[in-house]
C-alpha positions as CSV (number, residue, x, y, z in Angstrom):
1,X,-9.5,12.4,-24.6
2,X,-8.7,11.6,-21.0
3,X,-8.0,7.9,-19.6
4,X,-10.4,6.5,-17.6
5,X,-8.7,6.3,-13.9
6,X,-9.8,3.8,-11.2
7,X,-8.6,3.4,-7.4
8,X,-6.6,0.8,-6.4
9,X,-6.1,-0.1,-2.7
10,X,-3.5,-2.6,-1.7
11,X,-3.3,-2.9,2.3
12,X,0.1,-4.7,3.7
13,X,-1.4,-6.8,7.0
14,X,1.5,-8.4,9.5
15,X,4.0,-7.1,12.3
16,X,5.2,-3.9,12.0
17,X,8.9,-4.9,11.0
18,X,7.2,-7.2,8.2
19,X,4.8,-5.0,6.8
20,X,7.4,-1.8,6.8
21,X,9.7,-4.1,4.7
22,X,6.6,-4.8,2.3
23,X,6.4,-1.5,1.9
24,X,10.2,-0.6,1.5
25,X,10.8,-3.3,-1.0
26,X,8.1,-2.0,-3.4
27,X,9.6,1.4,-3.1
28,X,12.4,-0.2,-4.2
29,X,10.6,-1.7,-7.2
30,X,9.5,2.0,-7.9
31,X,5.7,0.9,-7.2
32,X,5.4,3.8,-4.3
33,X,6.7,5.8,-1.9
34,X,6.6,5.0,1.8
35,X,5.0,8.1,2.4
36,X,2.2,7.1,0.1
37,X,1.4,4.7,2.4
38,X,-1.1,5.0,5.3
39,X,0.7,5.3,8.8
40,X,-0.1,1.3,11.0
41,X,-3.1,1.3,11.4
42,X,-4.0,-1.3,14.0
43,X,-5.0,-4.5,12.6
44,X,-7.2,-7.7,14.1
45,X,-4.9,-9.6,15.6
46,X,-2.9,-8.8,18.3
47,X,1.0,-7.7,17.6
48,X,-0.4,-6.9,14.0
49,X,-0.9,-4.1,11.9
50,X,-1.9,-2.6,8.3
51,X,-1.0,-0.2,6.3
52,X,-2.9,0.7,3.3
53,X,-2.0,2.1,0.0
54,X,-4.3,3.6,-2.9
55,X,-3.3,4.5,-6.0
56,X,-4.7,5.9,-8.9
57,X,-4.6,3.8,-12.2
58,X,-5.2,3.7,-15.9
59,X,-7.8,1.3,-16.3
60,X,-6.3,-1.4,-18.8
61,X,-9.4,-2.1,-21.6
């Protein structure tokens, strides 16, 4: 029997330096890999961007 997956999408929202040490510390952790991530996208306020991550999951019943 397969798992049921769902999508998760966490997006990281700051200044470039800020957000690429988001997502370097949870490679770190293991959660992802910096390439999973989306490149900076450009954010609403000025000097800001995002970058957004989704990820398959097992939903937990």
């Amino acid at each position: 029997m397969l798992t049921p997956m769902d999508v998760l999408r966490l997006v990281a929202v700051g200044n470039p330096q800020t957000v690429n040490s988001c997502v370097a510390g949870l490679f770190r952790l293991g959660y992802a890999r910096p390439e999973e991530w989306s490149r900076h996208l450009p954010a609403a306020n000025p000097g800001q961007v995002m970058r957004i991550l989704t990820k398959r999951v097992v939903q937990v019943s």
